[in-house]
C-alpha positions, 0 to 999 in steps of 0.5 A: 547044555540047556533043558527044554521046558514042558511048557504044554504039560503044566495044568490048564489053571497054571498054563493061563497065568503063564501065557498071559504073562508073556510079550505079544512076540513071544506069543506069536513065536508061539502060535506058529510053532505048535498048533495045540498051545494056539488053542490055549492063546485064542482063549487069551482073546486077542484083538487087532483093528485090521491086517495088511499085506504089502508087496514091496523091495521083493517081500510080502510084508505084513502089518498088524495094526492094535487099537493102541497105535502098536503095530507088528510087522511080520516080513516074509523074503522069497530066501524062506526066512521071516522076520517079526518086529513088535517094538524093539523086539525082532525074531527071525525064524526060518520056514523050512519048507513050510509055506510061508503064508501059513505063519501069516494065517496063524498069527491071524488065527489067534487075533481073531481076524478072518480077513486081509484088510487090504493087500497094496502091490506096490512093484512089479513082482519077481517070479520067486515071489509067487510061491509066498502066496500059496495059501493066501487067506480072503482079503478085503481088497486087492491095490495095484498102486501108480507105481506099477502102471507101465507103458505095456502089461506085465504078465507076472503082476497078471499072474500075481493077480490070477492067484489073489484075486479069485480071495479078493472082494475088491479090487483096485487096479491103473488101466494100463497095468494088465492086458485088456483081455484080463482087464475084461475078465476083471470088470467081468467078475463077481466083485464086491467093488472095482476101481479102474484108473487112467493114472498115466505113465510117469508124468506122462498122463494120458487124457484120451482113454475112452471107457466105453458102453461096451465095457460098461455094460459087461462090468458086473461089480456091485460098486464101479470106480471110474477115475480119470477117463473121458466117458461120452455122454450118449453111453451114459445115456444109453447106460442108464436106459439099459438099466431102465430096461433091467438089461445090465448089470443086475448086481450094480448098487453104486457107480462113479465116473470121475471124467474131464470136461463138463459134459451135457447135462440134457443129453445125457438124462434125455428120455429118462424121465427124471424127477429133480430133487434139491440138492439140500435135501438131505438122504443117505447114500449107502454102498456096500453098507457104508454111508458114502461121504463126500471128500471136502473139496467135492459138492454135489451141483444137481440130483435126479431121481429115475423110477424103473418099470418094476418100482426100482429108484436110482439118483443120478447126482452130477459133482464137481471138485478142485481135481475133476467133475464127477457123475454118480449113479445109485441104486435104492435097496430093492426091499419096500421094507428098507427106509433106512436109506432113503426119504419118500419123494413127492411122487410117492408122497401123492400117492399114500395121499391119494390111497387114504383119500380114497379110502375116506371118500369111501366110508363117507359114502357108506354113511350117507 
């Protein structure tokens, strides 16, 4: 017969010692079973690097990633059961009716991490697998991989993504995987990005899907990601005269449209008033706080800068890759204060000219 041991009576100065001594598995076994020695480990200031989630072989499982390379795996089955691997440390616990996304927020709780990283959805999911999303906690960002892109929509991945989404800053998701009435409601929502894909089914792929102005115009997403679909000139021409006349999306930073053929150049900047700027010239493209760069194979073939009524800029910059040619549109900050991310054009240039010509010509005057 074995005794328990008061592990929470013993003093705080005696406490410490002890957890700091302990594996990370049995620590982790810990903050899920008690809540008040999770207080004690959240002192013992432990970090990860990110947190992801994958649906997969009909579990959600978990992976804590450490600056050292070390992971722990935490796999959550639709049976209740829960399965921890940290090295060659495995535990398994049962939930016993306790949701089972609570162990993930706990885990989390005591690594400091306020937010999934990133959750893949890597196959259609079955209807026991609903239930371990209960109390899903925010996330960074929402995949829904190739692998799910089906020749018609599947109406339980739209019921997963009815209860991810609404916790999700960015979402990634093939055309073809919902219907294209949640697809709008997608491209409608308050976003932090939205990438949609034209990744064809199987080998299969499909070069005639259109993406519209209709469509472009009720995205309302701060950065939009268009792969693989053919995007007729005069809508992005349209698009960004709109845009000139501040009558869509009001939230748009960044957009990317990574389209077949070669499109017309002058058709699609017709009437915009651009002013052509090097494509040496060197600036920072900012979107969602990060600097864009450039993949390897990608180069950027000509640059256009627009100036909206209200003083608003946006570059326009036409690219082309080993895969697909590319068109992206940027929007500068709003603030007149924020130089961080951008080089005076010429145009502004001759205007600080002009103002400190003027004001010189002025006292030249007074003292004739």
């Amino acid at each position: 017969m074995t005794t328990s041991f008061p592990l929470l009576r013993l003093p705080y100065l005696v406490l410490m010692p002890v957890l700091e001594q302990m594996e990370l598995i049995e620590r982790i076994s810990l903050s899920i079973l008690s809540k008040r020695v999770r207080i004690f480990l959240k002192l013992l200031k432990m970090k990860c690097k990110q947190i992801n989630l994958k649906h997969e072989y009909g579990a959600i499982r978990m992976e804590v990633l450490f600056d050292n390379n070390g992971k722990l795996r935490l796999e959550i089955f639709r049976s209740g059961y829960v399965e921890f691997k940290y090295r060659q440390d495995i535990l398994f616990c049962n939930t016993s009716g306790v949701p089972p996304m609570d162990y993930a927020v706990s885990i989390m709780d005591v690594m400091h991490c306020k937010s999934i990283h990133q959750l893949r959805v890597a196959e259609i999911p079955k209807r026991d697998i609903l239930p371990l999303l209960v109390n899903l906690p925010k996330i960074n960002e929402v995949v829904v991989e190739e692998t799910c892109n089906s020749s018609y929509p599947d109406s339980l991945l739209q019921k997963m993504l009815k209860i991810v989404l609404p916790v999700s800053s960015a979402v990634t998701i093939p055309y073809h995987a919902v219907k294209p009435k949640y697809l709008r409601k997608i491209l409608k929502g308050n976003f932090d990005s939205v990438t949609v894909g034209n990744y064809g089914v199987g080998n299969m792929a499909n070069y005639d899907i259109r993406f519209s102005l209709k469509s472009l115009r009720m995205t309302n997403a701060k950065a939009l990601d268009l792969y693989k679909f053919i995007l007729n000139d005069k809508d992005l021409n349209r698009f960004f005269k709109l845009w000139m006349d501040r009558k869509c999306n009001p939230r748009l930073e960044y957009m990317k449209a990574r389209k077949y053929g070669n499109g017309n150049k002058d058709l699609l900047l017709q009437g915009l008033n651009v002013f052509s700027v090097p494509t040496e010239t060197k600036r920072e493209f900012r979107v969602l706080g990060n600097i864009q760069q450039l993949r390897s194979d990608e180069k950027i073939t000509a640059e256009f800068d627009i100036t909206r009524a209200d003083g608003r800029q946006a570059t326009i910059r036409f690219g082309e890759s080993d895969e697909i040619n590319f068109i992206e549109f940027y929007v500068w900050p709003e603030s007149v204060n924020d130089t961080t991310n951008r080089e005076p054009n010429q145009s502004s240039f001759i205007r600080m000219f002009s103002r400190v010509s003027t004001f010189y010509n002025s006292w030249v005057e007074r003292f004739k």
